[in-house]
C-alpha positions as CSV (number, residue, x, y, z in Angstrom):
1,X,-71.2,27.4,-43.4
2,X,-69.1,25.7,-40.9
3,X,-66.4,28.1,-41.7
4,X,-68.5,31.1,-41.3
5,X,-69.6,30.2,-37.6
6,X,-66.3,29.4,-36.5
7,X,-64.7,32.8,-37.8
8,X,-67.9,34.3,-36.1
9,X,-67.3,32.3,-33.0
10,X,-63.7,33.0,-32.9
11,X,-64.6,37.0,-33.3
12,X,-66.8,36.6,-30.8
13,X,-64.3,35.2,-28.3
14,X,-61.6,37.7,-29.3
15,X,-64.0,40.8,-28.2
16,X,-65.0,39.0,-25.2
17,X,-60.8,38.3,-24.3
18,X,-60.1,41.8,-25.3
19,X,-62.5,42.5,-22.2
20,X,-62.4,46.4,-23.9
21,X,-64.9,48.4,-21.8
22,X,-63.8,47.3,-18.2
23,X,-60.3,48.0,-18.4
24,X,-60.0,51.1,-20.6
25,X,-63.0,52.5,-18.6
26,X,-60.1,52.3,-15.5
27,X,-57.3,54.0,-17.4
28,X,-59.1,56.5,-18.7
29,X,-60.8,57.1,-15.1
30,X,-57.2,57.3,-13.9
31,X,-56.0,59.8,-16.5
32,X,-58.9,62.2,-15.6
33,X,-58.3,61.5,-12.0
34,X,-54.4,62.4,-12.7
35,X,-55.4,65.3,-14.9
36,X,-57.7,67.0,-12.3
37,X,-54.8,66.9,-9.8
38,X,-52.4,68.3,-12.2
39,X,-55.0,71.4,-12.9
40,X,-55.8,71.4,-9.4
41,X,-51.7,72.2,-7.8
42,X,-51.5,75.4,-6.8
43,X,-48.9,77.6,-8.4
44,X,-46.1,79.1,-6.2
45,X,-46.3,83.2,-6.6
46,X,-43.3,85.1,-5.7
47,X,-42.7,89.2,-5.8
48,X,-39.4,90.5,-5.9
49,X,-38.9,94.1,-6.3
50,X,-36.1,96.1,-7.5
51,X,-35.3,99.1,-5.9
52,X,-32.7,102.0,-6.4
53,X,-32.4,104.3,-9.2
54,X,-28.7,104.6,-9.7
55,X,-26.2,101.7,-10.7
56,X,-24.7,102.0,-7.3
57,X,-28.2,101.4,-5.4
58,X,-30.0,99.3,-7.7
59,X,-30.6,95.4,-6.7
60,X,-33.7,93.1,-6.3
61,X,-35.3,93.1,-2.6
62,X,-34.6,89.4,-2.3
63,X,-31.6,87.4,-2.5
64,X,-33.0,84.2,-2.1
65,X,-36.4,82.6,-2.8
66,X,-37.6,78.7,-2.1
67,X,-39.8,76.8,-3.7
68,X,-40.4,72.9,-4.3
69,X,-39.1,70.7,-7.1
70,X,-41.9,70.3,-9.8
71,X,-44.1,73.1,-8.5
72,X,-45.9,75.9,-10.5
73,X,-44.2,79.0,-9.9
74,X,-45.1,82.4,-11.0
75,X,-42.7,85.6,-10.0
76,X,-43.5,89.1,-10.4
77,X,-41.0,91.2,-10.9
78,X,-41.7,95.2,-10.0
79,X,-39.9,98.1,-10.7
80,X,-39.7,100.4,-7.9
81,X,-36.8,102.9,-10.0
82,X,-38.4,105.8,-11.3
83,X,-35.4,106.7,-13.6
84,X,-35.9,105.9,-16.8
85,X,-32.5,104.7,-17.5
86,X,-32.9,101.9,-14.7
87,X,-34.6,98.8,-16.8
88,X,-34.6,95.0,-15.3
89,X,-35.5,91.8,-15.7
90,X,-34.6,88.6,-13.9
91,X,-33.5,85.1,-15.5
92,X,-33.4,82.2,-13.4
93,X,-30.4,80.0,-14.6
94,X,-28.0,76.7,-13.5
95,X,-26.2,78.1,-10.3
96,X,-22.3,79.1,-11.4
97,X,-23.7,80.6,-15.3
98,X,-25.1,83.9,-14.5
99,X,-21.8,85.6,-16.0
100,X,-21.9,83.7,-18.7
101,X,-25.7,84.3,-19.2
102,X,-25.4,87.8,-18.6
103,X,-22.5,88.6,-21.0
104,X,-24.3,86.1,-23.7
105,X,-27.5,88.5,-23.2
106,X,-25.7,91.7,-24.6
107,X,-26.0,89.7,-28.2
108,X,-30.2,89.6,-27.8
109,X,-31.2,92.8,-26.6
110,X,-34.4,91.9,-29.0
111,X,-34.9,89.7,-26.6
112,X,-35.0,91.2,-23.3
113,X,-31.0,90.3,-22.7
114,X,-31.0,86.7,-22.3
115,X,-31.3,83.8,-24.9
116,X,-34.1,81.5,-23.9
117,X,-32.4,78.9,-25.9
118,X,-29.4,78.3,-23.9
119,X,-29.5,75.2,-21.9
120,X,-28.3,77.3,-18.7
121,X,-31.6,79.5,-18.9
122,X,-34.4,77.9,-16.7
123,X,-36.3,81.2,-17.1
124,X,-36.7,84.5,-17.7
125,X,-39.0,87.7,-17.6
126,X,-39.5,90.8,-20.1
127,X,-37.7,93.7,-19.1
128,X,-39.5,96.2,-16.1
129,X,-39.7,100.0,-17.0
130,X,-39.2,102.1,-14.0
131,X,-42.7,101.6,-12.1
132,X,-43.7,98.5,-14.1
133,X,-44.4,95.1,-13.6
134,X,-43.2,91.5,-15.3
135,X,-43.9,88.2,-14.9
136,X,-42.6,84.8,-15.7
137,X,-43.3,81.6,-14.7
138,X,-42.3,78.0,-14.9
139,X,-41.9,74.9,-13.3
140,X,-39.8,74.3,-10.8
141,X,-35.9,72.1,-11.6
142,X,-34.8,69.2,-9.8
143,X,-33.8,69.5,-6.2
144,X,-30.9,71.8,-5.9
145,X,-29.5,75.4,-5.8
146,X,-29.8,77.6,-9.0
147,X,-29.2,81.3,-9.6
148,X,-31.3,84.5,-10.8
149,X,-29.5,87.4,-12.3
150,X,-30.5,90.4,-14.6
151,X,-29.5,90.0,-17.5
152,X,-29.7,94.0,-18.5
153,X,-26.1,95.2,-19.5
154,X,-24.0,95.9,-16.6
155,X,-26.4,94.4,-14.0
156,X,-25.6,91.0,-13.1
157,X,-23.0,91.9,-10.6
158,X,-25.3,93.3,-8.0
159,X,-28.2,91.9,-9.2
160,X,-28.4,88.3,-8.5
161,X,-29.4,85.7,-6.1
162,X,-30.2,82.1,-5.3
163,X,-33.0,80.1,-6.2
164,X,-33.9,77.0,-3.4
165,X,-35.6,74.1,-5.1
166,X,-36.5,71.8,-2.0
């Protein structure tokens, strides 16, 4: 009997060390707190057209976009070619790869022209029809200067610019 009231006891005073409620109460407080922030950031949204309907004319509208490190960001591509032929997408990548990107792309045309799985691709959007609209969207790298490029065969050396991240 002795035995039994001082494993009771001692189970007793465990709980009561362990403290449980007070404590976990102000974690999980804190993770809700950190969650409704994280739902709460506002995403970053971008438009960049593309414009021209011959290779000679085609390119995006913007050459350089900004946005901060960490942030949401959404960018909608639209197609302002009306020839059927002109088709684009943009892929935002580690700043010095776009060739490399680009020419790797003519292997995944199943996959709008760019392989996701390369560790130089940050990004990258469906491909536009004339008159259409894509969007992709991602977080934002580390501080620094990246690149965009499309990725559609032959496009990468007028369509391309630099991405900010502040």
């Amino acid at each position: 009997m002795k035995k039994q009231i001082m494993l009771l006891f001692s189970t007793a005073t465990l709980f009561a060390a362990c403290g449980g409620s007070g404590e976990k109460a102000t974690s999980t407080e804190s993770a809700s707190k950190d969650q409704t922030e994280a739902t709460s950031v506002a995403t970053t949204e971008l438009t960049i057209n593309v414009v021209g309907n011959t290779m000679d004319e085609m390119s995006y509208d913007t050459k350089e976009l900004k946005v901060k490190a960490g942030a949401k960001v959404k960018v909608n591509l639209t197609n302002k070619a009306t020839d059927a032929a002109m088709q684009h997408n943009i892929v935002f990548v580690k700043q010095g790869t776009e060739k490399d990107v680009a020419m790797e792309g003519l292997n995944f045309a199943s996959t709008n022209y760019f392989n996701s799985a390369n560790v130089n691709v940050i990004a990258g959007s469906a491909i536009a029809t004339p008159g259409k609209t894509v969007s992709v969207e991602f977080t934002a790298p580390a501080a620094g200067t990246y690149g965009f490029v499309c990725t559609f065969p032959g496009h990468f050396m007028k369509m391309n610019g630099v991405l900010i991240v502040e």
